[in-house]
MDAnalysis code that builds the backbone (N, CA, C; Angstrom):
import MDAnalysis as mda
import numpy as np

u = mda.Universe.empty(330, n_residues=110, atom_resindex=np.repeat(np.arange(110), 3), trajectory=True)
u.add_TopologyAttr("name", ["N", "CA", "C"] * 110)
u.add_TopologyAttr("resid", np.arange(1, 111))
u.add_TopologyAttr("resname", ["UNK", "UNK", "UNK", "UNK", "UNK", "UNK", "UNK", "UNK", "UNK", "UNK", "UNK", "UNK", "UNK", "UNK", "UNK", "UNK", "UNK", "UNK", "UNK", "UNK", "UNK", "UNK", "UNK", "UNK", "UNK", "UNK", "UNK", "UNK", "UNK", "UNK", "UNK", "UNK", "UNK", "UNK", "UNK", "UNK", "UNK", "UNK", "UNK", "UNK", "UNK", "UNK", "UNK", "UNK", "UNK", "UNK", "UNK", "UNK", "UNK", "UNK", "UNK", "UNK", "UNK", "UNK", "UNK", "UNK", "UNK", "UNK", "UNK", "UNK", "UNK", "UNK", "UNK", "UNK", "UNK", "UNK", "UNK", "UNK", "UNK", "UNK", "UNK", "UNK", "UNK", "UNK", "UNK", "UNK", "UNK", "UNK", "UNK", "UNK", "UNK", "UNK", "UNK", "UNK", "UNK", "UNK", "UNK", "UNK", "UNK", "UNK", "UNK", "UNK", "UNK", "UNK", "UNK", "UNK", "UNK", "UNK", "UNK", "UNK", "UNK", "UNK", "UNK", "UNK", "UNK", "UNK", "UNK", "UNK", "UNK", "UNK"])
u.atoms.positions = np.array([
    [0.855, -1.170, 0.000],
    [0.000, 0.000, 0.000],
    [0.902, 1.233, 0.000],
    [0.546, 2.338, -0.884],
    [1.649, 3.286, -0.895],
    [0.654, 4.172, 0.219],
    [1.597, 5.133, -0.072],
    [1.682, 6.348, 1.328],
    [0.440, 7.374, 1.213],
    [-0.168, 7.576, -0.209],
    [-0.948, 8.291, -1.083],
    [-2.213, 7.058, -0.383],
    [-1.998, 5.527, -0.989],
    [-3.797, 5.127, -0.855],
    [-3.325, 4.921, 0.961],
    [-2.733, 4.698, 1.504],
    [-3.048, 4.490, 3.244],
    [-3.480, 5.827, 3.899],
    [-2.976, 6.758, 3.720],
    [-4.123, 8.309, 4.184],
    [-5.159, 8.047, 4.086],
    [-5.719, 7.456, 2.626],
    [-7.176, 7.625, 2.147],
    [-7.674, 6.526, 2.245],
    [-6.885, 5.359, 2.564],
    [-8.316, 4.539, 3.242],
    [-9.100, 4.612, 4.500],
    [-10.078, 4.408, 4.374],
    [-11.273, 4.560, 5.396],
    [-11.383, 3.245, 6.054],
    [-11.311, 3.292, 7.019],
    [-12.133, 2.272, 8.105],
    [-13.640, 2.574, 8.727],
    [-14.277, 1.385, 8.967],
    [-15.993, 1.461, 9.141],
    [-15.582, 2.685, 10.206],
    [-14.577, 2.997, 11.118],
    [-15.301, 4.234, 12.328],
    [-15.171, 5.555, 11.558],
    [-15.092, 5.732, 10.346],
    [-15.229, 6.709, 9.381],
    [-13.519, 7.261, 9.407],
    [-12.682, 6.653, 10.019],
    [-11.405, 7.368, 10.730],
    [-9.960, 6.678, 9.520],
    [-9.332, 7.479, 9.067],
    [-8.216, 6.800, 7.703],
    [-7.235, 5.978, 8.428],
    [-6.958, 4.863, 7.708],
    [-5.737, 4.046, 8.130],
    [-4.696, 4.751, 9.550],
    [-4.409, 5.491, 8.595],
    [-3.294, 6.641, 9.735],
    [-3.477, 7.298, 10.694],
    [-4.878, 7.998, 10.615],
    [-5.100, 8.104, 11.605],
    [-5.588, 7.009, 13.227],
    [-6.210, 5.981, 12.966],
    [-6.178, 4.911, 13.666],
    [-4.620, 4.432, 14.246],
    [-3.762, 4.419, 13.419],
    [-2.241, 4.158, 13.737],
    [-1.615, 5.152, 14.321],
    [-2.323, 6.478, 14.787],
    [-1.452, 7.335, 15.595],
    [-1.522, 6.885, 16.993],
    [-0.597, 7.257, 17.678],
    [-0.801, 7.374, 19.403],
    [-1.546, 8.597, 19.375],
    [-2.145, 8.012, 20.825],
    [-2.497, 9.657, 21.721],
    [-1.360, 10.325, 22.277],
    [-1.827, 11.254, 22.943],
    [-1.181, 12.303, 23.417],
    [-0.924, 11.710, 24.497],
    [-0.958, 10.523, 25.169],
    [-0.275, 9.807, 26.457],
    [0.628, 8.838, 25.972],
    [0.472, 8.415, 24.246],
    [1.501, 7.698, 24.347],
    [0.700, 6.019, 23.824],
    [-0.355, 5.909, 24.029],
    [-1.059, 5.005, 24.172],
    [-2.088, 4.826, 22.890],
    [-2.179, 3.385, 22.367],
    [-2.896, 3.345, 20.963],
    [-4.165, 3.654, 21.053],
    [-5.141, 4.685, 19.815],
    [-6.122, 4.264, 20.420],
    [-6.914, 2.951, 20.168],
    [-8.161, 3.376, 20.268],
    [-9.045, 1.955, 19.782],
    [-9.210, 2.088, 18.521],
    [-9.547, 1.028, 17.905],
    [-9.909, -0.394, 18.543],
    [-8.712, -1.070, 18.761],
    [-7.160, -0.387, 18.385],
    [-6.355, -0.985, 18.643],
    [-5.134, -1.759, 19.824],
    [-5.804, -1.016, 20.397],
    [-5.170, -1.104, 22.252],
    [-5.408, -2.702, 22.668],
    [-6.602, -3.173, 22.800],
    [-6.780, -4.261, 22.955],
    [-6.212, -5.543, 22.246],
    [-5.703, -4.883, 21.022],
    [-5.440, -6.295, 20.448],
    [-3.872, -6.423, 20.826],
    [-3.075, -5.417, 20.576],
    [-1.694, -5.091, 20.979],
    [-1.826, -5.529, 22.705],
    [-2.668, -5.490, 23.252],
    [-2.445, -6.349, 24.672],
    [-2.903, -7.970, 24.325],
    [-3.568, -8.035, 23.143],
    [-3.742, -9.511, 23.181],
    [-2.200, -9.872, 22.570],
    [-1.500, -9.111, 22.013],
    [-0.621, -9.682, 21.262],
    [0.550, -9.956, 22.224],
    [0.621, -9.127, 23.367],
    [1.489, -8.874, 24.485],
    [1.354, -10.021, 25.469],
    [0.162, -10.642, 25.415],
    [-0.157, -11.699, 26.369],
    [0.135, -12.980, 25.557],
    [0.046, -12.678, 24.475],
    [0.042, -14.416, 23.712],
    [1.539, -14.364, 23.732],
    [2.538, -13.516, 23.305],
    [4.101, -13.404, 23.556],
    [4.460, -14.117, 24.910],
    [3.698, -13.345, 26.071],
    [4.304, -13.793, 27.215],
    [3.777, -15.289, 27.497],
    [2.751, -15.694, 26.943],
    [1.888, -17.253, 27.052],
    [3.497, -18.451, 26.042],
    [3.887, -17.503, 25.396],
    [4.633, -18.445, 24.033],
    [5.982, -18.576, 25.030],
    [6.804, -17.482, 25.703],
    [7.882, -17.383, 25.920],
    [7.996, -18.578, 27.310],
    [6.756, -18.435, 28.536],
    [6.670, -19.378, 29.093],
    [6.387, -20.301, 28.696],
    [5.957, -20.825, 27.419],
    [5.353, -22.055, 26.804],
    [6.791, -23.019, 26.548],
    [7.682, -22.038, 25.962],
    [8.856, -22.708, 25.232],
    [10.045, -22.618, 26.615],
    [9.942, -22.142, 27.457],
    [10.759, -22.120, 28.903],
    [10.615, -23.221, 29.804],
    [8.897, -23.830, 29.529],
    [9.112, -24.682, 29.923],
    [9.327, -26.086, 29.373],
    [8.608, -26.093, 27.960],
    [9.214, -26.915, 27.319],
    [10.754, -27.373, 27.377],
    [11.416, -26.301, 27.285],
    [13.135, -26.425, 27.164],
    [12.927, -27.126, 28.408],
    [12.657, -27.453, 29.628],
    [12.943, -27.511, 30.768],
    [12.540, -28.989, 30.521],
    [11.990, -29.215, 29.954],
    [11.575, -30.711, 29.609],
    [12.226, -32.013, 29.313],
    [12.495, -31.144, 27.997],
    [13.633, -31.521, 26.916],
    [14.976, -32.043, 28.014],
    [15.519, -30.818, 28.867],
    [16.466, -31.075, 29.437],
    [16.682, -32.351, 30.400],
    [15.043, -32.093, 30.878],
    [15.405, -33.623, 31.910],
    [15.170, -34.902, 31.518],
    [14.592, -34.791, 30.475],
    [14.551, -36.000, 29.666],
    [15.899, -36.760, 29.208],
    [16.651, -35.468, 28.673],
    [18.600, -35.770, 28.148],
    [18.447, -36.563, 29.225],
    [18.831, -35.543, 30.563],
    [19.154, -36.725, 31.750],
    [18.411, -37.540, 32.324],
    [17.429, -38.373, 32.134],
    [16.715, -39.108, 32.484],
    [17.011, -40.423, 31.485],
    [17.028, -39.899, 30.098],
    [17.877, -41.287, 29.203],
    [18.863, -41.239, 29.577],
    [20.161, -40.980, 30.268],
    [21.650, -40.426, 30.368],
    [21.248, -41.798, 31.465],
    [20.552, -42.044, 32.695],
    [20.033, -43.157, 33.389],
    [19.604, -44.262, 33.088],
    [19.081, -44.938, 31.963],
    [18.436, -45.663, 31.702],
    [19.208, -47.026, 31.672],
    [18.980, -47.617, 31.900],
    [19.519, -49.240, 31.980],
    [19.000, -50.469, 30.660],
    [18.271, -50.299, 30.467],
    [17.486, -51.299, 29.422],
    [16.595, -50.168, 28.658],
    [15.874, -51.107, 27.614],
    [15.580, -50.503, 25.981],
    [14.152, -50.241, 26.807],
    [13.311, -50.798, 27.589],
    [12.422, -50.908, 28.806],
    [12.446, -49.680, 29.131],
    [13.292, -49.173, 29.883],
    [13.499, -47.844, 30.473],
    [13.603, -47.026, 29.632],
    [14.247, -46.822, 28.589],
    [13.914, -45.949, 27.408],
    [12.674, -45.826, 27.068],
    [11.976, -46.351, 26.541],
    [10.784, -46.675, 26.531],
    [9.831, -46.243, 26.720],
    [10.243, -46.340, 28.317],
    [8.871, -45.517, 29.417],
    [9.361, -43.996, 29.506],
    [10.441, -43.678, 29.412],
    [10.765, -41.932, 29.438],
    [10.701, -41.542, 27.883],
    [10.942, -42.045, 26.784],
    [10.270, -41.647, 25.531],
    [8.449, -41.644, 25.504],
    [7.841, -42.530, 26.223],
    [6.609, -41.946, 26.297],
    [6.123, -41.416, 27.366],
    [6.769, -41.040, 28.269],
    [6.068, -39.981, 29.358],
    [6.700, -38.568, 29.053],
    [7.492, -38.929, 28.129],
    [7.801, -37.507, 27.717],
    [7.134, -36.955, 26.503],
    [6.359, -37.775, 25.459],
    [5.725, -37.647, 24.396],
    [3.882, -37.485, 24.718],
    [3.815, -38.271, 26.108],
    [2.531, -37.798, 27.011],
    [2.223, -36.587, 27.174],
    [3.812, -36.192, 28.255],
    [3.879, -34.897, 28.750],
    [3.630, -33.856, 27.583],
    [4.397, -33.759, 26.320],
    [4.465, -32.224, 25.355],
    [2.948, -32.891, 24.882],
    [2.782, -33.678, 24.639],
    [1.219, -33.638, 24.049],
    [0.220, -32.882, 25.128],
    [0.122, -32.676, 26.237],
    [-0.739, -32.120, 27.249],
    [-0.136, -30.668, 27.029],
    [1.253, -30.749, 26.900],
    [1.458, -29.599, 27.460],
    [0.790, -28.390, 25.583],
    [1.317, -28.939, 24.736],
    [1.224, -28.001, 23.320],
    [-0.581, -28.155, 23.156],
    [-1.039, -29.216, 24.011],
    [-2.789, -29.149, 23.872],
    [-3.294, -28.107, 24.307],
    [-2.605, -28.099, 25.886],
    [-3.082, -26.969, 26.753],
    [-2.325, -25.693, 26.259],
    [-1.339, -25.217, 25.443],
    [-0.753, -24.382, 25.078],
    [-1.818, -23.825, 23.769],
    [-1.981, -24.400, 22.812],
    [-3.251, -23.730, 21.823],
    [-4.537, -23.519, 22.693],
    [-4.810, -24.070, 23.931],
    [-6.146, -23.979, 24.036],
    [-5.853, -22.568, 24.969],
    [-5.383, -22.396, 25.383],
    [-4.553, -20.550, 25.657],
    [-4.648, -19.201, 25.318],
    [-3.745, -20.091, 23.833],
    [-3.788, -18.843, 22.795],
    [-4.792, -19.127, 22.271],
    [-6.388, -19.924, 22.036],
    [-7.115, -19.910, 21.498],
    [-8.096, -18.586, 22.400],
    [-7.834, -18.974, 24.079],
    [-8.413, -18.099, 24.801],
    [-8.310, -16.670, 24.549],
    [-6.761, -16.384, 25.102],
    [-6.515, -15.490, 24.674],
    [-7.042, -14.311, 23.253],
    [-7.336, -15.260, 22.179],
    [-7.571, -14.700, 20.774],
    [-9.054, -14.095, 20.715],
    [-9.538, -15.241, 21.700],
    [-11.054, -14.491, 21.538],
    [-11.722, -13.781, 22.619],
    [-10.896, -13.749, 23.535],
    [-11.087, -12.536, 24.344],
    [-10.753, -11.542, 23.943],
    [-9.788, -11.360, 23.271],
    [-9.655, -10.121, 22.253],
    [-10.457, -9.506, 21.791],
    [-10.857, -10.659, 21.032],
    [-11.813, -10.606, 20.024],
    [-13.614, -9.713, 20.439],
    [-13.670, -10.662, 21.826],
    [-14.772, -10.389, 22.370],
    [-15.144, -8.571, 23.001],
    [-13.252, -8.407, 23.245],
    [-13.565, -7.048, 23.973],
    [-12.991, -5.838, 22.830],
    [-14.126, -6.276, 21.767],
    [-13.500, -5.740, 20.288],
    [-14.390, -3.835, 21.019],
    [-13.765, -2.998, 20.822],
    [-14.826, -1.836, 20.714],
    [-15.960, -1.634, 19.632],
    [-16.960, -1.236, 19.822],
    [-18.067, -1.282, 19.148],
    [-17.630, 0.320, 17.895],
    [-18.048, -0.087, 16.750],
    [-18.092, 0.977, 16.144],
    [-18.943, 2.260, 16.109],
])
């Protein structure tokens, strides 16, 4: 989009591209965009703990095979660890699914 049609597009609150993309005078977006930039701020911080703890996983697993005695014992820590990220990346979309539509929900009215 050049610089000429983003002035002049209109959004339904009658208000142009650019203008919607300014800050206020505190610094702060306005609407309808505020809310989503906090949804976007929360799904970041949902992802960064998501993969912090994952890594943390990963790690004890290394050392948990680093223990293993028989193909048996492998075995059972290859699937309690393939248990575990399956709960955990289930419960991780069902999150950011939350997250998305609470957004969504606390959309401002036009």
């Amino acid at each position: 989009m050049t610089r000429a049609t983003q002035k002049s597009a209109q959004a339904p609150s009658g208000k142009t591209t650019a203008q919607m993309q300014q800050p206020t005078e505190a610094g702060v977006l306005t609407e309808p965009w505020a809310h989503l930039v906090q949804a976007l701020g929360d799904m970041s911080s949902e992802m960064a703990k998501f993969i912090a703890k994952r890594i943390d996983e990963d790690m004890k697993v290394q050392q948990d095979l680093m223990h293993c005695r028989s193909i048996a014992d492998i075995r059972h820590v290859q699937l309690s660890f393939f248990e575990e990220a399956f709960k955990q990346y289930q419960g991780g979309v069902v999150r950011m699914f939350d997250i998305g539509t609470h957004a969504l929900q606390e959309r401002p009215s036009d």
